[in-house]
VEXKEPA-922123 format. One line per 4 residues: number of its first residue (from 1); for each residue x, y, z of C-alpha. Coordinates in pm, whole numbers, plus 50000, padded with zeros to 5 digits. Layout:
BEGIN
NUM) X/Y/Z | ...
// end
This chain:
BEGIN
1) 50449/49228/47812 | 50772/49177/48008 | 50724/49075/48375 | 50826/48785/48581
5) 50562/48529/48623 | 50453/48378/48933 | 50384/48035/48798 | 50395/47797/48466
9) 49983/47917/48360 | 49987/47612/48143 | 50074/47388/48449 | 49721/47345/48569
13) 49585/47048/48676 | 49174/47039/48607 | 48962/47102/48854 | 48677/46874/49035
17) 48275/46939/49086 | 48220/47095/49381 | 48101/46948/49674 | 47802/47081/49819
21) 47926/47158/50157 | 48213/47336/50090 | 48231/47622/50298 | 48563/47760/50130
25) 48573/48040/49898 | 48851/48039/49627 | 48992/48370/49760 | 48968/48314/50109
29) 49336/48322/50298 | 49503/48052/50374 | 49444/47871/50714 | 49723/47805/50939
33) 49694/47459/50861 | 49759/47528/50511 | 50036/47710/50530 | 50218/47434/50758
37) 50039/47177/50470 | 50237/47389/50210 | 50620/47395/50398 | 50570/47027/50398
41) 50530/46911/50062 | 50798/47131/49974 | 51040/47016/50238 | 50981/46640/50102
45) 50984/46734/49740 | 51330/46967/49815 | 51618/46959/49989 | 51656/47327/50182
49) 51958/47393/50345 | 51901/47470/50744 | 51958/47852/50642 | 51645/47822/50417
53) 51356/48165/50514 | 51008/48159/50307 | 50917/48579/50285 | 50594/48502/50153
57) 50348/48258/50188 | 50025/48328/50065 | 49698/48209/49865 | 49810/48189/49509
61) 49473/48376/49344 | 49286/48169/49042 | 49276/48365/48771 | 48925/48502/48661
65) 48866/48218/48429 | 48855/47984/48690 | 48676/48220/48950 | 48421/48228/48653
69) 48387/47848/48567 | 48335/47840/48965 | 48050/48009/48951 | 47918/47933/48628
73) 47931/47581/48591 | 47967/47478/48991 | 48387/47382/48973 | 48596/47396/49272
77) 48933/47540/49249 | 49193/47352/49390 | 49363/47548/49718 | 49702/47652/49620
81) 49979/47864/49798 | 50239/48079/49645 | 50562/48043/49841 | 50890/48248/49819
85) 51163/48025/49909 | 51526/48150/50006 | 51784/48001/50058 | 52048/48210/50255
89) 52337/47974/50199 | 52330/47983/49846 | 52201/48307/49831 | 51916/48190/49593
93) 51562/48263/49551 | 51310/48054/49456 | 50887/48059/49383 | 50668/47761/49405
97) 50295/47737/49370 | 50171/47414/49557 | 49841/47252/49477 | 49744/47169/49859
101) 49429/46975/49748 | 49641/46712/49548 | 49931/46769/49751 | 50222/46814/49509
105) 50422/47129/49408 | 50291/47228/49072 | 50570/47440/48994 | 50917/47536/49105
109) 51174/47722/48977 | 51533/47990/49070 | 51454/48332/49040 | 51749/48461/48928
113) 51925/48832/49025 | 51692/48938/49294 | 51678/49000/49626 | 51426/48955/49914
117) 51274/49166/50123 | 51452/49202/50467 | 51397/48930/50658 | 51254/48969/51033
121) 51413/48953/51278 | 51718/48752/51159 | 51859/49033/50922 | 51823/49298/51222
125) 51944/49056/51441 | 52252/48976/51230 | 52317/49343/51195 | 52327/49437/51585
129) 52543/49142/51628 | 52753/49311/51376 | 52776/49666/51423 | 52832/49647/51800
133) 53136/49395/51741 | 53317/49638/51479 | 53627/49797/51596 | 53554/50137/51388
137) 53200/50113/51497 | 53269/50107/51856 | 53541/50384/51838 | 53293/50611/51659
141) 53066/50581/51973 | 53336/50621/52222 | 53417/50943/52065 | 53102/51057/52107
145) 53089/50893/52473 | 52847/50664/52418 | 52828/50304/52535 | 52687/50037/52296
149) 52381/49993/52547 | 52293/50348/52488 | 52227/50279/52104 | 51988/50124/51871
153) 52087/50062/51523 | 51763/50014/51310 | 51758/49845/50975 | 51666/49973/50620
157) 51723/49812/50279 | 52011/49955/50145 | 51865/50176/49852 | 52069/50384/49614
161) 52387/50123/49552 | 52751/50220/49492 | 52874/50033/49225 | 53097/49858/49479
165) 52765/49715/49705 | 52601/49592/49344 | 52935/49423/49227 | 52885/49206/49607
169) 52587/49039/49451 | 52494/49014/49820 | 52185/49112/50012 | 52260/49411/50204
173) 52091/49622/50473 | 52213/49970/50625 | 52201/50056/51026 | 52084/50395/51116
177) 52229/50439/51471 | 51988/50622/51748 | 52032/50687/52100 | 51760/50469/52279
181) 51664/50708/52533 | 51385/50650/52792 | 51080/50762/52566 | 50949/50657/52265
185) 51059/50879/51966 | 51432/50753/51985 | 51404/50906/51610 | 51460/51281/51786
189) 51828/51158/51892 | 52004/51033/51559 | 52385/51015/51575 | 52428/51177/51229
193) 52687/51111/51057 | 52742/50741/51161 | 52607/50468/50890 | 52700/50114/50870
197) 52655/49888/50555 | 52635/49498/50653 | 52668/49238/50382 | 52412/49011/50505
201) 52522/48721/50240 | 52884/48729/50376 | 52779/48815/50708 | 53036/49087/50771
205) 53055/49473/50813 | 53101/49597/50443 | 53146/49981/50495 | 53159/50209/50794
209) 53073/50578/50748 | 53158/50811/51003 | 53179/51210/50891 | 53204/51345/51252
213) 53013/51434/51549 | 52689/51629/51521 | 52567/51727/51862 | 52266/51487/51995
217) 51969/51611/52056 | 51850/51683/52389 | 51476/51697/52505 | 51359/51610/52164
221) 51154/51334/52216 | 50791/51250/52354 | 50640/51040/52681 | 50304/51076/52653
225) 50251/51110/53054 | 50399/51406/53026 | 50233/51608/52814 | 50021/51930/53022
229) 49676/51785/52894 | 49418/52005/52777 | 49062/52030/52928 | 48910/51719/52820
233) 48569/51731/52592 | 48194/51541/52696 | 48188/51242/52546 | 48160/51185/52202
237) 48005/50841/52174 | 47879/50621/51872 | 47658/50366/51974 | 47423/50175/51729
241) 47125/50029/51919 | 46986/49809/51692 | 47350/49677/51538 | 47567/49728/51285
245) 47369/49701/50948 | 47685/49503/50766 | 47680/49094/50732 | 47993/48902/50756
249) 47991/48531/50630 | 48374/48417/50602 | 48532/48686/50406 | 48227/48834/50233
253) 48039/49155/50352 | 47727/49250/50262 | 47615/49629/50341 | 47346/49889/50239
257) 47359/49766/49860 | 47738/49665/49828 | 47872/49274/49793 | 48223/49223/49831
261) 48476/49038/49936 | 48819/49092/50127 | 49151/48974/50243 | 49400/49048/50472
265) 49733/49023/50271 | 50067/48987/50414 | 50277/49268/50134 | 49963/49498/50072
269) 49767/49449/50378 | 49377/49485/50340 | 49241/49350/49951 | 48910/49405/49828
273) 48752/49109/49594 | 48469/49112/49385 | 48314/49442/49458 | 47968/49440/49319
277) 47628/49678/49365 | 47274/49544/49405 | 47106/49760/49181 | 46714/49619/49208
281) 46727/49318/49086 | 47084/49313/48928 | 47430/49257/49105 | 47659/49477/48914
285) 48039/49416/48868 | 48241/49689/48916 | 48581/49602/49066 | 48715/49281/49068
289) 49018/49360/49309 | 49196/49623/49452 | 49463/49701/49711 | 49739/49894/49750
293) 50078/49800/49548 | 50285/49962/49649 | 50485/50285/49879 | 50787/50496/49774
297) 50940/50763/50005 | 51293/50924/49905 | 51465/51178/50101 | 51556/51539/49919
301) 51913/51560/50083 | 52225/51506/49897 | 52427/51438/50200 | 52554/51003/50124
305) 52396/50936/50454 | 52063/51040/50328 | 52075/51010/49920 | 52061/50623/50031
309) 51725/50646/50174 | 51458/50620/49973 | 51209/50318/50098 | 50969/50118/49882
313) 50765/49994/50170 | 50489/49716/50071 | 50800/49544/49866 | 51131/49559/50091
317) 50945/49550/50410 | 50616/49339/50348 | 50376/49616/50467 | 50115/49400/50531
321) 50273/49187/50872 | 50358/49527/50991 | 50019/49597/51069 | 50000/49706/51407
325) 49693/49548/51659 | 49440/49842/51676 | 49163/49873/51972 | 48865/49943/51919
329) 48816/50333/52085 | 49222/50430/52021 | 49278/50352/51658 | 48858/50286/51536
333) 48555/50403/51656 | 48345/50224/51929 | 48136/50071/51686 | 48389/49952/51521
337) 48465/49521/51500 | 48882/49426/51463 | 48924/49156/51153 | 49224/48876/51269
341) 49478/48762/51015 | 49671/48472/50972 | 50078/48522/50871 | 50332/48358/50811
345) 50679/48475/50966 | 50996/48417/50724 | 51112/48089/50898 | 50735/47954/50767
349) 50578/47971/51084 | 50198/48071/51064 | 50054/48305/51369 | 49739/48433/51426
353) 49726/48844/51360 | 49412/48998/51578 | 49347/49337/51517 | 49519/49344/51159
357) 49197/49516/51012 | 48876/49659/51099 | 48552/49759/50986 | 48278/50015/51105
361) 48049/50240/51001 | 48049/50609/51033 | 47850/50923/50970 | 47872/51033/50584
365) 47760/51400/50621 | 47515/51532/50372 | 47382/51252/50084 | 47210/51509/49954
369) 46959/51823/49997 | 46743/52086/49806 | 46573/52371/49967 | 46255/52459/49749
373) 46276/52831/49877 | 46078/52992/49590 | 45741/52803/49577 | 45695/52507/49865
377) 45959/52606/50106 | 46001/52236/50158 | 46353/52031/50229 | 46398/51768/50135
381) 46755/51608/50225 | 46911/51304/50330 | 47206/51197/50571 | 47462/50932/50418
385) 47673/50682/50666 | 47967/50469/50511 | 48120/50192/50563 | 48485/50168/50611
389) 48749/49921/50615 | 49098/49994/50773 | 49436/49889/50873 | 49698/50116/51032
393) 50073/49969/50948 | 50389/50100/51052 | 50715/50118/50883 | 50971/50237/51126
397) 50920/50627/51211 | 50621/50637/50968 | 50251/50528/51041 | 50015/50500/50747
401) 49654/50414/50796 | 49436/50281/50426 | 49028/50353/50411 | 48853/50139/50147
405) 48543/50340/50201 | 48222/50228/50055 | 47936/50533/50019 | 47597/50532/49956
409) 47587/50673/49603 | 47808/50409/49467 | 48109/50587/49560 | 48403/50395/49648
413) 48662/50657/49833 | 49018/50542/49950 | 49183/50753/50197 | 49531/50735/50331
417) 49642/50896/50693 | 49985/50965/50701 | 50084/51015/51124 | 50408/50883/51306
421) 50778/51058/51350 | 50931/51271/51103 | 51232/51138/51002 | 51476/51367/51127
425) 51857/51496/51094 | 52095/51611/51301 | 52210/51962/51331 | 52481/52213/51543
429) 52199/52455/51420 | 51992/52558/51748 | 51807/52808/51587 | 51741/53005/51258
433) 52061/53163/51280 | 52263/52967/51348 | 52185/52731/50989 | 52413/52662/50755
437) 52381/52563/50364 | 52391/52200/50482 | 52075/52289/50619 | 51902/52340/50313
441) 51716/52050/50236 | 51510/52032/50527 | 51384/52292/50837 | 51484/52289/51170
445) 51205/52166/51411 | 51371/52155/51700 | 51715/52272/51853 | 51956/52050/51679
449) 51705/51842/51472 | 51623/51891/51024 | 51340/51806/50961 | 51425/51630/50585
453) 51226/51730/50302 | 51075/51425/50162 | 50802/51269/49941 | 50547/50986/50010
457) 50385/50808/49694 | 50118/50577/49710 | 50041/50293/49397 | 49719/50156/49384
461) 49639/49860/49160 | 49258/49886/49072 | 49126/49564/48845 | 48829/49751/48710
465) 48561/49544/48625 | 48275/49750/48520 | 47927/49545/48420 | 48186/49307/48356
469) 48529/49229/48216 | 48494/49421/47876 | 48608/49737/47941 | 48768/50054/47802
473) 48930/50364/47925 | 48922/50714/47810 | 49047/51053/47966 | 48812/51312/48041
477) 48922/51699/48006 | 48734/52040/48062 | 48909/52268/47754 | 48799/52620/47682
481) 48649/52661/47348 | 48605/53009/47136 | 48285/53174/47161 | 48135/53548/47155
485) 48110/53543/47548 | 48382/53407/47602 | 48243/53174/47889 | 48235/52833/47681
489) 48440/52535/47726 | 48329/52148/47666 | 48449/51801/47794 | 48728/51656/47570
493) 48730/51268/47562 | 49021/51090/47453 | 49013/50735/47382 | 49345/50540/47543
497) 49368/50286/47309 | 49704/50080/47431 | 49918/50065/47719 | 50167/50343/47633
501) 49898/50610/47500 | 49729/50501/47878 | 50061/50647/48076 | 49892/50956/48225
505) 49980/51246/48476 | 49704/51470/48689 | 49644/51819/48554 | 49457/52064/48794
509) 49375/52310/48501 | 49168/52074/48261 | 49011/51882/48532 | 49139/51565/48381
513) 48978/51252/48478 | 49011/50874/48375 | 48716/50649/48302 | 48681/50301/48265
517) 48373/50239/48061 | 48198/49885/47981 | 48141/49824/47608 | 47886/49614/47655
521) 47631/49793/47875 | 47483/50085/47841 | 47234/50307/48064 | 46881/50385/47938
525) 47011/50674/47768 | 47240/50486/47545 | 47551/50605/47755 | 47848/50328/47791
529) 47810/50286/48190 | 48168/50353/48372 | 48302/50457/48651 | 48540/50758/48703
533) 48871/50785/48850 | 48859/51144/49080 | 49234/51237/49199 | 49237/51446/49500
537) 49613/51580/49636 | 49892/51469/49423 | 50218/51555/49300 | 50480/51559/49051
541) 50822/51368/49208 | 51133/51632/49277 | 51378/51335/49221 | 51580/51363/48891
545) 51506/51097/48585 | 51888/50996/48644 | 51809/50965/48996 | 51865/50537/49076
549) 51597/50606/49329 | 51330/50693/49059 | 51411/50454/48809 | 51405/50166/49061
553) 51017/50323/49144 | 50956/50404/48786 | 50615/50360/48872 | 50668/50770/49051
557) 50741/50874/48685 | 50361/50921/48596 | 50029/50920/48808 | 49792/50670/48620
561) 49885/50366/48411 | 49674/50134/48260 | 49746/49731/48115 | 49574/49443/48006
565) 49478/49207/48308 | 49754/49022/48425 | 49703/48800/48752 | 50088/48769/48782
569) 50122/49176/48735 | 50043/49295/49092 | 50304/49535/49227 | 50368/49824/49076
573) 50817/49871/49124 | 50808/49485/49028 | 50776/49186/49252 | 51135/49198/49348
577) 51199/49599/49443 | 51521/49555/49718 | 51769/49629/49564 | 51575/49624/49229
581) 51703/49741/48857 | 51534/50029/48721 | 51260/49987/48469 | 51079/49725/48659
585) 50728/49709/48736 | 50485/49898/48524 | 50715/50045/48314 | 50792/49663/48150
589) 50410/49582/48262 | 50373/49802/47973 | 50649/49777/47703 | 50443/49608/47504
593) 50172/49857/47418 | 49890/49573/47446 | 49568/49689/47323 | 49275/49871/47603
597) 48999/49876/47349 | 48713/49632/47472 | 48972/49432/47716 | 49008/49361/48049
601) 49178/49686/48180 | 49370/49740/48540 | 49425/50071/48633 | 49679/50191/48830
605) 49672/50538/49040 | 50021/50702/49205 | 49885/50941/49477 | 50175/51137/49582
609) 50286/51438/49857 | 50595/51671/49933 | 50649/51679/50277 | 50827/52015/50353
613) 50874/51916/50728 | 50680/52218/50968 | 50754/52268/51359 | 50381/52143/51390
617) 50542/51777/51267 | 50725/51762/51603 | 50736/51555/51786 | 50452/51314/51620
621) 50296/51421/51310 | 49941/51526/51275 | 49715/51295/51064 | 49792/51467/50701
625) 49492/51310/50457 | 49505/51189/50143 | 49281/51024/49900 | 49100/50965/49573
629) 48770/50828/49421 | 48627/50558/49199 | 48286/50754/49093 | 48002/50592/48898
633) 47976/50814/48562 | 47678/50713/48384 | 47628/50392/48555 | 47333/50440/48736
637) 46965/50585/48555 | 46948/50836/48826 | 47064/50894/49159 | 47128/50554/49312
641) 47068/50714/49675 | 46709/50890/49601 | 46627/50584/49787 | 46767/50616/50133
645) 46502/50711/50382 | 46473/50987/50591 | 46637/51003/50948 | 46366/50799/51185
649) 46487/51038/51432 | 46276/51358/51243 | 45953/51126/51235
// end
């Protein structure tokens, strides 16, 4: 399998009896403590340069083995960190995984040929301090009779890269100029055809595109006080008198019959550990740990300006520290209770996070109901509630919010809320007729403003675990078979045997489905127990296979993948994606057609949309849902939720 590893997995030291009164868990974050414990043993082990950033610093996960002696035989694990050094001056990267109970870095080494995320703020800061000094810069504003305090440049990773920008070997990023404006969707006055490439390595303007003035937009953008509101509604409230019915100790939840664990991770925002169901007397594994990997979202328009943008999100950005602060009645229910992170910024510097997550339940609509019309005319039916855990992050003009939702039935549902600012163009088109064919690739939403026909994908990594580590996946398809009625058809199961054979796409017209089934355990009918992967929306991407954009997020080419565990194998366009070579990711995660039969299997599920951009999306976007479930298939004896009593309220 050809990936980068994180660390050297034979340089372990051996871990120590645990003391009774530890109150750490192996997977809880790190503390601020030890991430300031972590920048100093690698300061006195290594000599950084003063232009030395660290974009991620983070637990370093124990692999299962350990998480399993742990348990098993009462071990500790030694508290380690993962760091990402850079070093600006030399424009070298470097990992190190340091042992913070023994104090010592237990491996370091240059990562060669990549590039780091952008760095905040001192990349955006170095590229306002650019742009605005340029000569050709601040000529192309003048001619459009705009002053330097009128504009705001923001930042992207550069994306698609001329063969010129690769030959640089330098990290670049691209400003997108805006006028600022007195509201807060400076995104409805771009200054289109103005783009400016900085080499952030050299620390000079590399490229200056200016293709003429496009009129700016006028009353295109949105202050909230100014909207005519409607007639407001009676309150809606959600109270629960007695208290939530979750427990919280540390990092682990307990709820209704779920057991899990989660963190709050600084790429991939909220992770789920160690999901397990209390089924009587027996805590079933099902999903050892799951989070998002990873976001792609190109742009449809051929124009230069726009064929460059095409954002990977969780890598180039770190989606996770973009998580915005929610409140409890804006962003989550009443009943809700915010979860507090601790970061790290890139100069090492660890802050305190509050309101990076949340967690609250919520009504779940019908469990389940019969009507015995014919004989009893008795109901019996039940109302579900669910648990949910969110964070809401924001990526420039985009807001995404992530559900792990946890149901009743065993269900575990992940939704994805896609709100924020449509990403839009400028036009001299004011209305339909007066378009022209460089109009094309988007629709006009406002006089002067395209919006640009897009796609968002979505990778989740999912480290199945299903009654335990031995595991197997097959694909499930309904397939019409001949018969004199012509109304037959029958469930087709196909064994994925390796990693290639698992490379898998959605199909709406055979119902197709992926299971990951334990061969080990089987339910009292001598079924393998599993649990089913249910797509919901998806789609194919428009982007050609030539397209550098799709190669770099190979991981777009197919909608499920499946490999053989690999704690080092966790994003899904490669650990490294800015400014990334095509190929990585899962497509090497799985160039070497390992074996699925009876091993530890990760799946891997691309959820994708085409945004063809409506006047609706103007000025913010309507919540547009997404999402997808992990189903128990045979897992259970019966319904798991016969169980649940009725509503007190009906006694």
């Amino acid at each position: 399998m050809s990936h980068q590893h994180h660390s050297n997995t034979n340089n372990e030291t051996e871990d120590s009896p645990r003391e009774e009164n530890s109150s750490v868990h192996p997977l809880d974050p790190l503390t601020a403590t030890e991430i300031e414990m972590s920048l100093e043993i690698i300061r006195q082990e290594q000599s950084l340069s003063e232009a030395t950033f660290f974009p991620r610093i983070a637990l370093h996960e124990p692999s299962k083995r350990k998480l399993e002696n742990h348990l098993s035989q009462n071990t500790d694990i030694n508290r380690r960190a993962f760091v990402i050094v850079f070093d600006a001056e030399a424009n070298t990267t470097y990992e190190a995984v340091v042992d913070l109970t023994t104090e010592r870095i237990l491996n370091w080494r240059a990562v060669p040929d990549v590039f780091v995320q952008l760095l905040d703020p001192v990349d955006y800061e170095t590229l306002e301090e650019l742009v605005f000094a340029d000569p050709e810069v601040q000529e192309a504003l003048s001619r459009r009779g705009l002053e330097p305090d009128d504009v705001y440049f923001t930042g992207w990773a550069p994306g698609r890269l001329s063969e010129t920008e690769r030959a640089t070997g330098s990290r670049l990023i691209r400003g997108i100029p805006y006028v600022i404006g007195d509201d807060i969707n400076f995104y409805g006055r771009p200054i289109e055809g103005l783009q400016v490439t900085v080499d952030l390595t050299r620390n000079e303007v590399l490229d200056v595109v200016d293709s003429g003035n496009i009129p700016i937009a006028g009353e295109a953008g949105f202050a909230a006080d100014e909207v005519d509101l409607r007639d407001s509604q009676p309150p809606l409230e959600i109270i629960e008198p007695e208290g939530s019915s979750y427990e919280i100790e540390g990092n682990e939840i307990t709820w209704d019959n779920w057991k899990f664990r989660y963190s709050i991770d600084p790429r991939t925002g909220i992770v789920l550990h160690q999901v397990d169901y209390q089924d009587g007397d027996t805590l079933r594994p099902i999903l050892h740990r799951g989070s998002l990997s990873e976001i792609f979202v190109p742009y449809g328009d051929p124009d230069p300006n726009w064929s460059v943008r095409s954002a990977l999100d969780v890598g180039e950005y770190s989606l996770g520290r973009l998580t915005y602060q929610m409140e409890v009645g804006r962003d989550v229910p009443e009943n809700a209770l915010l979860l507090d992170a601790t970061f790290a910024d890139d100069l090492g510097e660890p802050y305190l996070w509050e309101g990076a997550g949340a967690i609250y339940e919520r009504q779940g609509g019908l469990l389940w109901s019969h009507f015995d019309f014919e004989l009893t005319e008795q109901v019996e039916a039940r109302r579900g509630r669910e648990l949910v855990l969110r964070f809401i992050t924001t990526i420039g003009n985009y807001d995404y919010a992530v559900n792990w939702v946890f149901q009743q039935d065993g269900t575990l549902k992940t939704e994805v809320d896609l709100t924020g600012i449509v990403l839009a163009k400028g036009t001299r088109a004011t209305d339909v007729d007066s378009l022209t064919a460089s109009d094309d690739y988007g629709s006009l939403i406002a006089p002067n403003l395209i919006g640009v026909n897009h796609q968002h994908f979505f990778n989740f990594r999912l480290d199945l675990d299903v009654d335990g580590k031995m595991n197997m996946p097959m694909e499930m398809s309904a397939v019409p078979v001949t018969s004199d009625l012509g109304n037959a058809f029958v469930m087709e199961e196909r064994m994925l045997e390796s990693e290639l054979n698992a490379v898998r796409d959605v199909d709406v017209t055979s119902s197709r489905m992926w299971m990951i089934h334990s061969t080990e355990q089987e339910n009292y009918l001598g079924e393998p127990t599993a649990y089913m992967l249910m797509p919901g929306e998806n789609a194919f991407s428009q982007l050609s296979e030539e397209a550098e954009g799709r190669a770099v997020a190979g991981f777009t080419n197919h909608h499920v993948w499946m490999t053989q565990y690999d704690q080092d194998e966790l994003y899904g366009a490669g650990d490294y994606p800015n400014q990334g070579r095509p190929q990585q990711g899962l497509p090497s995660y799985v160039e070497n057609d390992e074996s699925l039969m009876g091993e530890d299997v990760v799946l891997w599920y691309t959820m994708g949309t085409t945004h063809m951009v409506r006047t609706e999306d103007w000025p913010i976007m309507p919540v547009h849902e997404m999402s997808f479930k992990l189903k128990p298939w045979n897992f259970f004896d019966r319904n798991p939720a016969l169980d649940i009593p009725p509503n007190p309220s009906l006694e």
